[in-house]
N, C-alpha and C positions, 0 to 999 in steps of 0.2 A: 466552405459549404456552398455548392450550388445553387442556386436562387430557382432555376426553372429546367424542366425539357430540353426547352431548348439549347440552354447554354451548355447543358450536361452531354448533349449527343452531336455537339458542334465539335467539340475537342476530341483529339485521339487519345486512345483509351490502351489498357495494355493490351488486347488482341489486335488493336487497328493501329498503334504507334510505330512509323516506316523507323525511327529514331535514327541510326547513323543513313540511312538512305533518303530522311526528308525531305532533302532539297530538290532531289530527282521529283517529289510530285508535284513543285511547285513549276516546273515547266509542263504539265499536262493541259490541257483544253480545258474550260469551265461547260460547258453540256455537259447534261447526265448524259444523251446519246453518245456523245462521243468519248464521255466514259467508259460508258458499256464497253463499246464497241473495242476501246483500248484493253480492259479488261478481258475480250474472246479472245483478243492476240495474244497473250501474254500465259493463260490456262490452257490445261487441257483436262477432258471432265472424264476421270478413268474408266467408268463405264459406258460411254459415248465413243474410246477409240476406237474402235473397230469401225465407225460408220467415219471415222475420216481417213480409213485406210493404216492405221495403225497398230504394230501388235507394240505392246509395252512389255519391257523386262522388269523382275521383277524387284529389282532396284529403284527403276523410274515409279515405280506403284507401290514407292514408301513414302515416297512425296505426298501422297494423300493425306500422312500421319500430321502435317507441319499444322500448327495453329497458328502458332503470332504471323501476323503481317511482314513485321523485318524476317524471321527468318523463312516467310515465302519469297523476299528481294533476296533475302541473300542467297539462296539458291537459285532459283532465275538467273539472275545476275552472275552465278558461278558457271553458270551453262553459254551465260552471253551477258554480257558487259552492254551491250546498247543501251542507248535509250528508252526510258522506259514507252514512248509515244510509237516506237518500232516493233511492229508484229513477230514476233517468235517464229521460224520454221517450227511445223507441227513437234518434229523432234528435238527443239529445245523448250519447249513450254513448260510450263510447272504443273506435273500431274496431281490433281483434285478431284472432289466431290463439290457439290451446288455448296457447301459453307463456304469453302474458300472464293466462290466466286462473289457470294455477297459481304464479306468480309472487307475485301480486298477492295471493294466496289464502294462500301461505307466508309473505311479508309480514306482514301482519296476525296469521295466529297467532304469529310472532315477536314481532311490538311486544307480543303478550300474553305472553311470557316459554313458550308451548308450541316446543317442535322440531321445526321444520319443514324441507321440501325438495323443491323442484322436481323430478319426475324423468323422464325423457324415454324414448321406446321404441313401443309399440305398442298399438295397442286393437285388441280383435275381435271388436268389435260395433258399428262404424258401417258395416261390409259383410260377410255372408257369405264366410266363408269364405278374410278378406281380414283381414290385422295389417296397421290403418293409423296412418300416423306420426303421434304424440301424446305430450301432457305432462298429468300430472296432477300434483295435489302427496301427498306422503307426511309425515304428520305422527304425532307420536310419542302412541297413547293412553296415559296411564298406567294409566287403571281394569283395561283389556284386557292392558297389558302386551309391545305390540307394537308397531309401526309400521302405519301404516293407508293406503292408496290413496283418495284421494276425489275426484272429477271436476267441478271445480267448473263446468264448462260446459256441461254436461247439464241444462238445462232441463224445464219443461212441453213446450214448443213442442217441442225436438229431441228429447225422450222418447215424444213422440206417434210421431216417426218411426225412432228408432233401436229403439223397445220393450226396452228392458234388463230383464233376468229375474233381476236381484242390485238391491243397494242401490248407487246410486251414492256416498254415503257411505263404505264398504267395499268397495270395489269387488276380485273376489278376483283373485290373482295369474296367474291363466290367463285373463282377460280382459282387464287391461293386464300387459302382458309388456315389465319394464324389459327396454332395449337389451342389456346384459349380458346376459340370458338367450336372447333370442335369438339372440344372437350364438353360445353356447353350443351350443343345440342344433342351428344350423344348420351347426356345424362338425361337431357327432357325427354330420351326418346323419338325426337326428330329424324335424326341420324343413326345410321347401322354402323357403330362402331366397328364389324368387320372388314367394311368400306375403307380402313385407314390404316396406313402401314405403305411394307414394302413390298411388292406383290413378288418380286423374283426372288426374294428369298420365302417368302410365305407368312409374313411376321405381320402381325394389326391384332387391332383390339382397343380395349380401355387401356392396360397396360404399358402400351405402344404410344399412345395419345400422349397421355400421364408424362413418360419420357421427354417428350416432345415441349409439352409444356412447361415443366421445370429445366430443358433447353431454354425456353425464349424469356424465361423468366430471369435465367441466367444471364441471356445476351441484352435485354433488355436494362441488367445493369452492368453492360460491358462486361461478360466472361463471355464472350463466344466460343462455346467446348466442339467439340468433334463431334458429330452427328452419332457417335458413338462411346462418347464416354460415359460412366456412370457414376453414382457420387449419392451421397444422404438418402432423402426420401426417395430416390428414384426404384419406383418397382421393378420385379422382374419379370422375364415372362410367364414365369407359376405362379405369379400374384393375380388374385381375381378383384376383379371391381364392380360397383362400387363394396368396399370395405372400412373401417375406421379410419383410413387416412382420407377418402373421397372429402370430407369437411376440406381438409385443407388445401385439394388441389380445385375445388369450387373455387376457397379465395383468392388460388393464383389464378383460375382464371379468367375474375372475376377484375382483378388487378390490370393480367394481361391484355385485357378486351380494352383496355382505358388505360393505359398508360402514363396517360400527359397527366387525367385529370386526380386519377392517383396516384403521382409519381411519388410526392412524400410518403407513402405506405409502400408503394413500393420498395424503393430505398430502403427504410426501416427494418421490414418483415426482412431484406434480405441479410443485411448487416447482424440481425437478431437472431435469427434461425438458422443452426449450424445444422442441421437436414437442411436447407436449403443451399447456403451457401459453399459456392465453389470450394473445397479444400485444398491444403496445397498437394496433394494425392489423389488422383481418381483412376476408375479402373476403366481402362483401354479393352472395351468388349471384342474391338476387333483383333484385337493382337493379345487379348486373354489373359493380361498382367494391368499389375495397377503401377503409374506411373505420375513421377514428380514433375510438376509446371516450371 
């Protein structure tokens, strides 16, 4: 049994375990910066290539589907055998979405024994005036004494165009906005829950949020799913909110907002709640079939 947070989000986990590729993280740099930055060379974010002068086949934009960590090395690595500390030509990169870039990002600071965590929710800064669905990773500073937000997908290239006004390193809490808090304010009414979602597909609401946060509720006990899987209590988009489930996505994110300090309920509810917890089948919204982990 885990003792604490920290010890639980220090270790790799089944979505962050490199396992036959380990030892390759152990020669990487100890900065989260030059984590990151090893991490932009290594991805490439399948709705971003166009702006680096890439058209993708439709092969390479199945790589988006991969969850675990190994078998994101091992495909990379099937493309090029380098080092992992060796930037990718754009066309051997592993095509992704923002999960696998904080996955892959928490990963790595794990294999270095720092506490790391994926966590899933909202930016609001790749559209005016627009919280779009996103995963950063959250890793524990000690110097600082807090938990830290860093964007490991933000680029030169997407910084030209997003122009971010903070560090993306730090990135502060009213610019990604864990799903929990959204969720949060858009029940008090603070928040226009049509504000959240994906805007290029047209998709937001309560229901969308809802998603979102039984997502980080997930990764927050190590299942980091695909920004698109769906599973247990996860509404759909004909579902209206709030409804008789609202009680219980209050308490995830209620939970999610506080992690550390409820991590034993956390844990618990997840372990307990087979609407909550990961099955060994979910269904793949993007590929419209339900599929075995």
């Amino acid at each position: 049994m885990v003792s604490s947070p920290f010890d639980y989000y220090a270790v790799p986990a089944s979505m962050t375990d490199a396992r036959r590729y380990g030892a390759m993280f152990a020669e990487l740099p100890d900065g989260v910066g030059a984590l990151a930055g090893l991490v932009q060379g290594l991805l490439l974010h399948e709705h971003w290539a166009q702006a680096y002068g890439v058209s993708l086949s439709p092969e390479r934009r199945k790589q988006s589907q991969i969850r675990s960590t190994e078998r994101m090395l091992e495909c990379l690595l099937t493309g090029d055998a380098g080092p992992l500390r060796q930037a990718r030509p754009l066309e051997r990169r592993l095509v992704c979405v923002c999960r696998q870039f904080a996955v892959l990002m928490a990963a790595m600071l794990r294999a270095k024994g720092v506490p790391a965590r994926a966590r899933c929710g909202f930016a609001a800064y790749f559209k005016a005036g627009c919280f779009e669905d996103h995963w950063v990773c959250e890793y524990w500073g000690a110097p600082e004494g807090r938990w830290i937000l860093v964007d490991a997908q933000v680029d030169d290239v997407q910084s030209r165009k997003v122009k971010p006004d903070f560090d993306l390193l730090d990135v502060p809490r009213d610019r990604f906005v864990i799903a929990g808090e959204a969720w949060t304010s858009c029940r008090a009414g603070s928040a226009d829950p049509s504000r959240f979602g994906l805007t290029p597909i047209n998709e937001h609401g309560f229901w969308f949020i809802a998603q979102n946060l039984l997502r980080d509720f997930a990764a927050l006990n190590n299942m980091e799913m695909l920004p698109w899987d769906v599973w247990g209590a996860m509404p759909r988009p004909s579902d209206r909110f709030p409804d008789d489930r609202a009680a219980l996505f209050d308490r995830l994110a209620a939970l999610t907002r506080e992690p550390d300090i409820s991590f034993a309920e956390l844990r618990a509810l997840y372990e307990a709640d087979e609407r909550l917890r990961v099955p060994a089948t979910v269904f793949n919204a993007a590929l419209n079939r339900t599929e075995a982990l």
